[in-house]
C-alpha positions as CSV (number, residue, x, y, z in Angstrom):
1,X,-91.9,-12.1,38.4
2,X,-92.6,-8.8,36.4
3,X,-93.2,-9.9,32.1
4,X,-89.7,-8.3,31.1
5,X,-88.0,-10.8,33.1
6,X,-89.7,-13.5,32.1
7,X,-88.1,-12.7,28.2
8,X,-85.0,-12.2,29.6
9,X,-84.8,-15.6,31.2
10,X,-86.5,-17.0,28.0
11,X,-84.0,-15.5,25.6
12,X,-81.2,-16.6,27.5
13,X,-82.4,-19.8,28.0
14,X,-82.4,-20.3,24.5
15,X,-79.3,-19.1,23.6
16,X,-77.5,-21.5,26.1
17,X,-79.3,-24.4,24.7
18,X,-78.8,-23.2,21.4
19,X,-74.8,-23.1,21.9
20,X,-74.9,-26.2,24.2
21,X,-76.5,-28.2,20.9
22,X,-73.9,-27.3,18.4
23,X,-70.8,-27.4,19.9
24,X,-69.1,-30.1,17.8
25,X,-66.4,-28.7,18.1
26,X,-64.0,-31.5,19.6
27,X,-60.4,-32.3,18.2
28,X,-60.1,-34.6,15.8
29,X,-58.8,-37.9,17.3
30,X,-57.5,-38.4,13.7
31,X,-55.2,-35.4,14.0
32,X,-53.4,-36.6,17.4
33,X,-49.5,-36.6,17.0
34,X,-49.3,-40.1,18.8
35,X,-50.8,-41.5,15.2
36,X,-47.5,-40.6,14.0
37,X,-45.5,-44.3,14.3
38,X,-41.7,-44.0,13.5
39,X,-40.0,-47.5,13.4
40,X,-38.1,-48.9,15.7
41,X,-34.8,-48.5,14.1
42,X,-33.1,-47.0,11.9
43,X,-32.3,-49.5,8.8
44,X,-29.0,-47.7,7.4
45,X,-27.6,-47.2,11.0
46,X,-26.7,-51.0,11.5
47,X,-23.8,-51.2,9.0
48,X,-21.5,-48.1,10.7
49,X,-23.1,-47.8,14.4
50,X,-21.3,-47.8,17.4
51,X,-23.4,-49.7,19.9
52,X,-21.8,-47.6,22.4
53,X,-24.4,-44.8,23.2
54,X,-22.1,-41.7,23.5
55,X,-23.4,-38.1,23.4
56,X,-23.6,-36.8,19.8
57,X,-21.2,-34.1,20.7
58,X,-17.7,-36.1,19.2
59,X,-19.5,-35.8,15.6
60,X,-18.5,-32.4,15.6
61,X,-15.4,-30.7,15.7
62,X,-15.1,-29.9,19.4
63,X,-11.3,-30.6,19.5
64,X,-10.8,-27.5,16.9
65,X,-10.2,-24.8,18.6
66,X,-11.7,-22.1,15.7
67,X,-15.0,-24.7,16.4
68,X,-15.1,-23.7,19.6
69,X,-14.4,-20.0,19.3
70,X,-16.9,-19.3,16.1
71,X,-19.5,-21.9,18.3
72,X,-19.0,-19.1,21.0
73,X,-19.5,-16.3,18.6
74,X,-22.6,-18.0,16.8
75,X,-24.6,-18.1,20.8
76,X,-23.2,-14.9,21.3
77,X,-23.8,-12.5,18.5
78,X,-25.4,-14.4,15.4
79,X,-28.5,-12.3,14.1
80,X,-30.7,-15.1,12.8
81,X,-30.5,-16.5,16.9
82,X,-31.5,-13.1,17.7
83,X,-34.3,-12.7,15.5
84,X,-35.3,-16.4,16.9
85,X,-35.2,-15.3,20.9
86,X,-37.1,-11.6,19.5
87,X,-40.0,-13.9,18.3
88,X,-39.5,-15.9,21.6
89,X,-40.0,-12.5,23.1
90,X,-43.1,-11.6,21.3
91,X,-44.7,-14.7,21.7
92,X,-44.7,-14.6,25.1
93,X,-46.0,-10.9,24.8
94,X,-49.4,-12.0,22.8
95,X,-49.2,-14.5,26.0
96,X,-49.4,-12.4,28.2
97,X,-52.0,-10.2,26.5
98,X,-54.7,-13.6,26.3
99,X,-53.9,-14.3,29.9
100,X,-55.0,-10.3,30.7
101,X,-58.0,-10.4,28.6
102,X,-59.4,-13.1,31.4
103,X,-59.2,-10.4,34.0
104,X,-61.3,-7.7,34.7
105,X,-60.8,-4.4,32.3
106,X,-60.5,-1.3,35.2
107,X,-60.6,2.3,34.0
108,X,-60.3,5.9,35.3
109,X,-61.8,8.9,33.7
110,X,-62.0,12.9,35.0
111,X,-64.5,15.2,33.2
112,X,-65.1,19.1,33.3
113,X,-67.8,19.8,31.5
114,X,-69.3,23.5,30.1
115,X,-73.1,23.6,28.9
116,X,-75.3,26.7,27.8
117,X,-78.9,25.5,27.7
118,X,-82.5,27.2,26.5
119,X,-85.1,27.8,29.9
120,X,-87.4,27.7,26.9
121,X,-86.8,24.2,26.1
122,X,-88.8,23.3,30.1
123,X,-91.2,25.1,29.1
124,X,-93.4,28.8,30.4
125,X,-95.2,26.9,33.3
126,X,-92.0,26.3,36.2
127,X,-93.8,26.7,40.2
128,X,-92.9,30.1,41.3
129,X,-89.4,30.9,42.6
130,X,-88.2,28.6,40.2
131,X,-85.3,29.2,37.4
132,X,-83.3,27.7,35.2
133,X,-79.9,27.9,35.2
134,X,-78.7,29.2,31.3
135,X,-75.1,28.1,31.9
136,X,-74.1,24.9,33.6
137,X,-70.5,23.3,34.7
138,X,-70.3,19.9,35.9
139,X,-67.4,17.8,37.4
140,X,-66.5,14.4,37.2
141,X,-64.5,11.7,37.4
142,X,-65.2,7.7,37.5
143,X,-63.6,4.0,38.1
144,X,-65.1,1.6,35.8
145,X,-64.8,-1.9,35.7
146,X,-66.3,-5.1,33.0
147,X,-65.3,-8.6,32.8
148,X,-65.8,-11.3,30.5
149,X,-67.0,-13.8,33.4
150,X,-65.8,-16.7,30.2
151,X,-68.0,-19.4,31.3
152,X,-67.6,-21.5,28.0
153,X,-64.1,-20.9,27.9
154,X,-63.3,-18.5,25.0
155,X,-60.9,-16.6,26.5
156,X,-59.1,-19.7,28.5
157,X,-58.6,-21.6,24.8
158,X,-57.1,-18.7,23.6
159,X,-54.7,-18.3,26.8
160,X,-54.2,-21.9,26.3
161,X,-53.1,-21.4,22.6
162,X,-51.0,-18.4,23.3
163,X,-48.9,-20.3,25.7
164,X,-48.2,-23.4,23.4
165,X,-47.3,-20.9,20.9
166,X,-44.6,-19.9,23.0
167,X,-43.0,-23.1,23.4
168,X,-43.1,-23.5,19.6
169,X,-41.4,-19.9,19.4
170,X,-38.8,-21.9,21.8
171,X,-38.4,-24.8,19.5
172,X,-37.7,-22.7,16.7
173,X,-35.1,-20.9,18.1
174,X,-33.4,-23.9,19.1
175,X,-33.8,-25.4,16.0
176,X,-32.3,-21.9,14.6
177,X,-29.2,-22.6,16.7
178,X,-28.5,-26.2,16.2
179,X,-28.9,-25.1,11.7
180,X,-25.8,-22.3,12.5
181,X,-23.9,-24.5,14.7
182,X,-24.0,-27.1,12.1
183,X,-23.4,-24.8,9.4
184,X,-20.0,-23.4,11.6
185,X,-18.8,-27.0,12.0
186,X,-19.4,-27.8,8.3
187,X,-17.4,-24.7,6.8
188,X,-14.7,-25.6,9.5
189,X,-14.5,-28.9,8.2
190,X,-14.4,-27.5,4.6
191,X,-11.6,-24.7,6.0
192,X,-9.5,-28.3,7.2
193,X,-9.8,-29.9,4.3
194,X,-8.5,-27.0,2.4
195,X,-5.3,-27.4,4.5
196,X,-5.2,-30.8,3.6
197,X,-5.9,-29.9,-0.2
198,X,-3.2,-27.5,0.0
199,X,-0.6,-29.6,1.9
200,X,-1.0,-32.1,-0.7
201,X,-0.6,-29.6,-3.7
202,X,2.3,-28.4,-2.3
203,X,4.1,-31.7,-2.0
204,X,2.6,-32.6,-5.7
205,X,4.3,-28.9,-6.8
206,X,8.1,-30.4,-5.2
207,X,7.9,-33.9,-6.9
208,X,6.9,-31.9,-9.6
209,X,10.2,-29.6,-9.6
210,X,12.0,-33.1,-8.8
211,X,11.1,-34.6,-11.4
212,X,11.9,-31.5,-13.5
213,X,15.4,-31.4,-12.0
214,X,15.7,-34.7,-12.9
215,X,14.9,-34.2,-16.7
216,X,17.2,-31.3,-17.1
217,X,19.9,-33.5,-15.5
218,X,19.2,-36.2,-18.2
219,X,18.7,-34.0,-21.4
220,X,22.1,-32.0,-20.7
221,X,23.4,-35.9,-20.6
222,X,21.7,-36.4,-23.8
223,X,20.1,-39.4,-22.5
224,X,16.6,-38.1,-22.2
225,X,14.6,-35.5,-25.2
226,X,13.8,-32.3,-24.5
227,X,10.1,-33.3,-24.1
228,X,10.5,-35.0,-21.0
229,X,11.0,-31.4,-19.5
230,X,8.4,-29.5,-20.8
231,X,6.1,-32.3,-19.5
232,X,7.7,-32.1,-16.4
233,X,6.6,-28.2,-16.6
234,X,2.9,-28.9,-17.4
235,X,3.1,-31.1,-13.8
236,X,4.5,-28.2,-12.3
237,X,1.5,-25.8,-13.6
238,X,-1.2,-28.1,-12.7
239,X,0.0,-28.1,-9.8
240,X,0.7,-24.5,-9.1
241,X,-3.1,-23.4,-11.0
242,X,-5.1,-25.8,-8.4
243,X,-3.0,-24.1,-5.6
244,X,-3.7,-21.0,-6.9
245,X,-8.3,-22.0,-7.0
246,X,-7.8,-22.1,-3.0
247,X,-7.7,-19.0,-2.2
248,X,-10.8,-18.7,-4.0
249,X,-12.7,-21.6,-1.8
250,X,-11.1,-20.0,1.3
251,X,-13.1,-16.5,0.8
252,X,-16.6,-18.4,0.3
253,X,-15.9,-20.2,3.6
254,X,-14.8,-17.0,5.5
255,X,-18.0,-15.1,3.9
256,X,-20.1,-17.8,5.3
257,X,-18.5,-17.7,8.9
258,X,-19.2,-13.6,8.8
259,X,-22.9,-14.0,7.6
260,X,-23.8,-17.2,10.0
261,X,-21.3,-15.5,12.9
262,X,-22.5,-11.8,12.4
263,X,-18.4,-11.3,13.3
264,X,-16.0,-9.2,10.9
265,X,-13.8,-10.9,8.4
266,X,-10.5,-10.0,10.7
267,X,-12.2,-11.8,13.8
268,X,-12.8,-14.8,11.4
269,X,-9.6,-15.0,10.0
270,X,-8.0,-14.4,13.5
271,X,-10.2,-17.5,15.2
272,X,-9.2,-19.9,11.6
273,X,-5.3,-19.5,12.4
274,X,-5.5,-21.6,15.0
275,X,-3.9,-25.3,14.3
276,X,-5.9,-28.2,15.2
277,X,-4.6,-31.6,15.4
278,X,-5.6,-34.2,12.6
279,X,-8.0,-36.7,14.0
280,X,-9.9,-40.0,12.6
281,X,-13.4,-39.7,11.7
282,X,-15.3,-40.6,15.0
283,X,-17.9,-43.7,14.9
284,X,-21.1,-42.8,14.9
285,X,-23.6,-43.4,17.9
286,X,-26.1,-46.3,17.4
287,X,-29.5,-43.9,18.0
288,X,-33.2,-44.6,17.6
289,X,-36.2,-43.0,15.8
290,X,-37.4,-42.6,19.0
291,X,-34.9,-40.4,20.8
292,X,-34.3,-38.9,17.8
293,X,-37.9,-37.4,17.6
294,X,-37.9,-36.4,21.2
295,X,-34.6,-34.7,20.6
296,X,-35.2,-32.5,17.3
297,X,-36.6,-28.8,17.7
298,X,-38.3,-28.6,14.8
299,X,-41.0,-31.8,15.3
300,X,-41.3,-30.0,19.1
301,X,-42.4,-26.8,17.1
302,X,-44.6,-28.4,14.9
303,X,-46.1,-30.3,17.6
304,X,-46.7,-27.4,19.4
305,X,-48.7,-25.7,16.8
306,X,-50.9,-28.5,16.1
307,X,-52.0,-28.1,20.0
308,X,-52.0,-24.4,19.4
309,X,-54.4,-25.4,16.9
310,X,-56.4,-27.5,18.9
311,X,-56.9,-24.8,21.3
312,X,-58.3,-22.4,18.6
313,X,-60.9,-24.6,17.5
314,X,-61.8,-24.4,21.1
315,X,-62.2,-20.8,21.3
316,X,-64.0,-20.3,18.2
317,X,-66.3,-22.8,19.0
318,X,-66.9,-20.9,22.6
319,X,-68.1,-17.8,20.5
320,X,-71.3,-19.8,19.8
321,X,-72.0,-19.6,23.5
322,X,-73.4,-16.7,25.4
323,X,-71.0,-14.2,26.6
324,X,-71.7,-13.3,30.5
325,X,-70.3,-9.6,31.2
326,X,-70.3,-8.3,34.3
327,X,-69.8,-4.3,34.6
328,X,-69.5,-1.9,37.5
329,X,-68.9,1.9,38.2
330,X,-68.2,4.6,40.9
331,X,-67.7,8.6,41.2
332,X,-68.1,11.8,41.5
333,X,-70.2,14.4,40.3
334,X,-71.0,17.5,41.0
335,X,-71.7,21.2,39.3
336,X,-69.3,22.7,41.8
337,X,-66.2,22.2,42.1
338,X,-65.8,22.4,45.9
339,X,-69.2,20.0,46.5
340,X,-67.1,17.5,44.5
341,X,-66.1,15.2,47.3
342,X,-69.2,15.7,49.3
343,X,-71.5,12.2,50.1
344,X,-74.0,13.4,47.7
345,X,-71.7,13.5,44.5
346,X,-71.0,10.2,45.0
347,X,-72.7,7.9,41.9
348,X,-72.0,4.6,40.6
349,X,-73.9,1.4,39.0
350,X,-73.6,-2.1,38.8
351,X,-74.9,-4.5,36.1
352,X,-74.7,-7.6,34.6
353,X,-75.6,-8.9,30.9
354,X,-75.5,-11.4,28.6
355,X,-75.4,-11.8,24.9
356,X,-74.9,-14.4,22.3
357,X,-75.6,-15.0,18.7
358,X,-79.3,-15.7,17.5
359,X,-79.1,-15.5,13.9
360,X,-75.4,-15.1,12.7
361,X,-75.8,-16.8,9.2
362,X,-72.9,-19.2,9.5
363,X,-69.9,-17.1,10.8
364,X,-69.3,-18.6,13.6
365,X,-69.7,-22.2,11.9
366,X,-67.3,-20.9,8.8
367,X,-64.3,-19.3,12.0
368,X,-64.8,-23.0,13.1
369,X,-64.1,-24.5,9.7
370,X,-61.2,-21.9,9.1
371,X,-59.7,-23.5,12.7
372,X,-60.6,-27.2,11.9
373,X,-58.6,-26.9,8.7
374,X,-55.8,-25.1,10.4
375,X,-55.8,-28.1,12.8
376,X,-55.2,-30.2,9.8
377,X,-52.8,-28.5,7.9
378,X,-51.2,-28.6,11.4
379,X,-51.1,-32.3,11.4
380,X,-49.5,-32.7,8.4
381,X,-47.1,-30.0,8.7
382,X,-46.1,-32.2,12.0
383,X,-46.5,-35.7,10.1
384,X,-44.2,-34.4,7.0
385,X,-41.8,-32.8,9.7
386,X,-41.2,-36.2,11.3
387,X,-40.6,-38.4,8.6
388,X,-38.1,-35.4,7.3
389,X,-36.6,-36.0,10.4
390,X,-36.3,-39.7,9.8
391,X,-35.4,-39.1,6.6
392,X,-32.6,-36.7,7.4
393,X,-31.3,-39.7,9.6
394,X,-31.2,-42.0,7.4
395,X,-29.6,-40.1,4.5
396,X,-26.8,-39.1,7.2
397,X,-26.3,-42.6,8.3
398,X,-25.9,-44.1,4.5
399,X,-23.6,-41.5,3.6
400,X,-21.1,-41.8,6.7
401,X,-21.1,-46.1,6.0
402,X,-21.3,-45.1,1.8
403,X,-18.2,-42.2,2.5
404,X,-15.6,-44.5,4.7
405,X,-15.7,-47.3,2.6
406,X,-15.0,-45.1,0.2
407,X,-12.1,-43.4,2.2
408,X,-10.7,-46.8,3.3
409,X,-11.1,-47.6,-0.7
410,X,-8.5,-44.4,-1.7
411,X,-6.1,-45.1,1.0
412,X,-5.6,-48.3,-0.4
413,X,-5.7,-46.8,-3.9
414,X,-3.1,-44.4,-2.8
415,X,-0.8,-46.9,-1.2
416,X,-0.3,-48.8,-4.6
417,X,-0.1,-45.9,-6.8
418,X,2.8,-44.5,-4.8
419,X,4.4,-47.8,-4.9
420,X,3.9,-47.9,-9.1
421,X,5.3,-44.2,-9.0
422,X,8.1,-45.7,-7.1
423,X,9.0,-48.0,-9.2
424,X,8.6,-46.4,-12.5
425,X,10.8,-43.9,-11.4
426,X,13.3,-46.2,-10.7
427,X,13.0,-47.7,-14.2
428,X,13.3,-44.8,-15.4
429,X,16.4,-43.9,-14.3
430,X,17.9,-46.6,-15.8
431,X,16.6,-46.0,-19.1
432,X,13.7,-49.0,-18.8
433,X,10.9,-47.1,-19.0
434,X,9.1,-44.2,-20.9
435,X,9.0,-40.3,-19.1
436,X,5.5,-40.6,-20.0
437,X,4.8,-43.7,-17.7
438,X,6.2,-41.8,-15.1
439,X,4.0,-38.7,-15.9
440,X,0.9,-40.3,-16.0
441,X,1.6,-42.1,-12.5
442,X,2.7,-38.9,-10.6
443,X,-0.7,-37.2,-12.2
444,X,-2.9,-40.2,-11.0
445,X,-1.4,-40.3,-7.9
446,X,-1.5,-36.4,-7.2
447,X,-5.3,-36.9,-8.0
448,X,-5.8,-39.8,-5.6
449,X,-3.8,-38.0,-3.0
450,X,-6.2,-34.8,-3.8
451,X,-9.4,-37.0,-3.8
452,X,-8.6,-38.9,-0.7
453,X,-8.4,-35.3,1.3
454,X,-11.7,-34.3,-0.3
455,X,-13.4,-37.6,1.0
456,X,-11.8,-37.4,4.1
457,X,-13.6,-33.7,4.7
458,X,-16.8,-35.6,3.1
459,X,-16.5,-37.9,6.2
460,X,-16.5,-35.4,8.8
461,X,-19.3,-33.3,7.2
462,X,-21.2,-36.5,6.8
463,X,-21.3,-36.8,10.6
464,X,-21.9,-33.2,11.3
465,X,-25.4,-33.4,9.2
466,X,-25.7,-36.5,11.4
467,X,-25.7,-34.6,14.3
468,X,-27.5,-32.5,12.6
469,X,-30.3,-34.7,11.9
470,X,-30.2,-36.5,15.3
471,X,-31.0,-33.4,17.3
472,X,-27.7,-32.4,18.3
473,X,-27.0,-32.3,21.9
């Protein structure tokens, strides 16, 4: 064994061992996602649960037909979804990249090359019948070929990290689509209740003009002042200026439906003229943390990147390893062009080396810090995202119990103050009570009426954030 090879094994030797003894690199059994515990139940779910484990699907409005239209539209043609499945796209490009980089780099070159040289420069002492040739043209062309043989791994971590990437590119779009199909069903909801809203004014506007009728009926009899009509007017304004705030609210939810859509105003305005049949708020299903975490997107894409992480604290950690490369070429060369394919212009080489760092003052140690940290920040991006999640839940669950008692509260409400309208009314009719008795009962009744269709639209965007916050379906 000749003294060059001897270093050689030497050197490498001691790189390998120097790699193999700081490779403390591991993930941090602290930073695993199953260390994330969420309870077994949810504690404001008992009071308003159905025990019945339906899909999620009735808390939205799937019976409305400009649901399912602008749903359609949303999957179809929304441009935050299609920003989402791009990203998808590219994800899966920088996959594909790391998985190349494992294989063997092959290239092709072709050369013609022109060269004028000195004799001089061989010097005055050439055997006889020798010369040199002043101008020279040689041909070429070659297939090379190196590979990263990735014993430590390197290149597979990063493949590996690249691939879980994708799957939180997935995650995101999904969660992307289950944000705009929530955010369609909630303006819906809202586009309902201004229906309701206006149904209600417009029966509040002819009571109004009843009642109005009625005090011009009494003040020609002289049995009633001329006061009792103009208050009867001011009903009749209030009720035509809250009419006339709607259109107002309509244009904020058909802006919405265009941006979250990406659909022109007619389309949306075309899909909203569709009737849809007055339903009751739909019981909620009785769910767990549990499912609820396997079911949301965005703890998937979280989870996701803290293994992505993982993975890069594995490559970096492979760069304190030696690299093995292997390397190989063939061609052609010749300085004529017709002895170009002839056996003896044939060339090539073959060769394998190895490198790795000796002295690299820390920078593989600080790419390995930069990744461990990463991998934490990871964690507790995941950690904060669950307990969102739960959070999410148990808001949504509070405020669908917290929002029908109160809805079962104004029906009630609204039940006795049309009776007291009733019956003042009729009191004062036969001169036994005051016009502004009757005033004050229509106007708290109107506003009942009014609030009850508000908190009935509450209701039914209550359990649209619950689906929301459940995972949808």
């Amino acid at each position: 064994m000749t003294q060059s090879v001897r270093i050689a094994l030497v050197l490498t030797a001691s790189l390998i061992t120097a790699g193999c003894s700081t490779l403390g690199a591991k993930p941090d059994p602290a930073l695993d996602p199953v260390r994330v515990i969420a309870p077994g139940t949810f504690a404001l779910a008992s009071d308003v649960a159905s025990q019945d484990r339906k899909t999620l699907e009735h808390l939205l409005p799937i019976d409305d037909p400009a649901f399912t239209a602008l749903r359609a539209a949303v999957e179809d043609s929304a441009p935050t979804l299609a920003a989402a499945l791009a990203r998808i796209d590219a994800a899966r490009a920088m996959a594909d990249g790391a998985q190349a980089n494992r294989l063997p780099a092959v290239d092709i070159d072709a050369s013609v090359t022109r060269s004028r040289i000195n004799p001089n420069n061989f010097g005055d002492n050439l055997p006889p019948g020798i010369s040199i040739d002043r101008n020279q043209t040689s041909y070429g062309g070659n297939i090379t070929a190196n590979w990263d043989a990735d014993i430590f791994g390197g290149l597979r971590a990063s493949a590996r990290a690249a691939n879980v990437r994708i799957d939180a590119a997935t995650a995101d779009a999904a969660a992307v689509r289950l944000g705009l199909i929530s955010a369609v069903a909630a303006n819906i909801v809202d586009w309902r209740t201004l229906q309701a809203r206006a149904t209600v004014l417009e029966e509040d506007l002819t009571a109004a003009e009843n009642l109005m009728r009625l005090t011009d009926i009494r003040a020609k009899a002289g049995i009633a002042p001329g006061l009792d009509a103009v208050q009867a007017q001011s009903l009749i304004a209030d009720a035509r200026s809250r009419l006339a705030a709607l259109p107002g609210e309509r244009a904020v939810i058909v802006g919405a439906l265009v941006t979250l859509t990406g659909q022109d105003t007619a389309t949306i305005l075309q899909s909203l003229k569709s009737e849809a049949a007055e339903t009751d708020a739909p019981q909620p299903p009785l769910d767990t943390p549990s499912e609820m975490l396997r079911a949301r997107p965005d703890i998937a894409a979280a989870e996701a990147r803290l293994a992505a992480a993982d993975a890069d604290i594995a490559a970096a950690a492979a760069q304190r390893f030696p690299k093995l490369t292997l390397s190989g070429a063939i061609g052609l060369l010749s300085f004529a062009l017709g002895d170009l394919f002839s056996n003896d212009s044939v060339v090539g080489s073959l060769g394998a080396g190895i490198a790795g760092p000796l002295l690299d003052f820390g920078r593989v140690d600080a790419q390995i810090d930069q990744s461990k940290a990463n991998a934490r920040e990871a964690f507790a991006i995941y950690r904060g995202t669950v307990f969102t999640a739960l959070g999410e839940a148990e808001t949504a669950y509070g405020q669908v119990a917290s929002i029908d008692a109160e809805v079962t509260s104004l029906t009630a409400q609204e039940r006795l103050e049309k009776d007291a309208e009733y019956l003042l009314g009729i009191r004062y009719r036969n001169g036994l009570s005051d016009f502004r008795d009757v005033l004050n009962a229509r106007r708290v009744l109107n506003n009942t009426r009014t609030q009850g269709a508000i908190t009935k639209g509450r209701a039914l965007r209550a359990r649209v954030a619950l689906w929301q916050a459940l995972g949808g379906s």
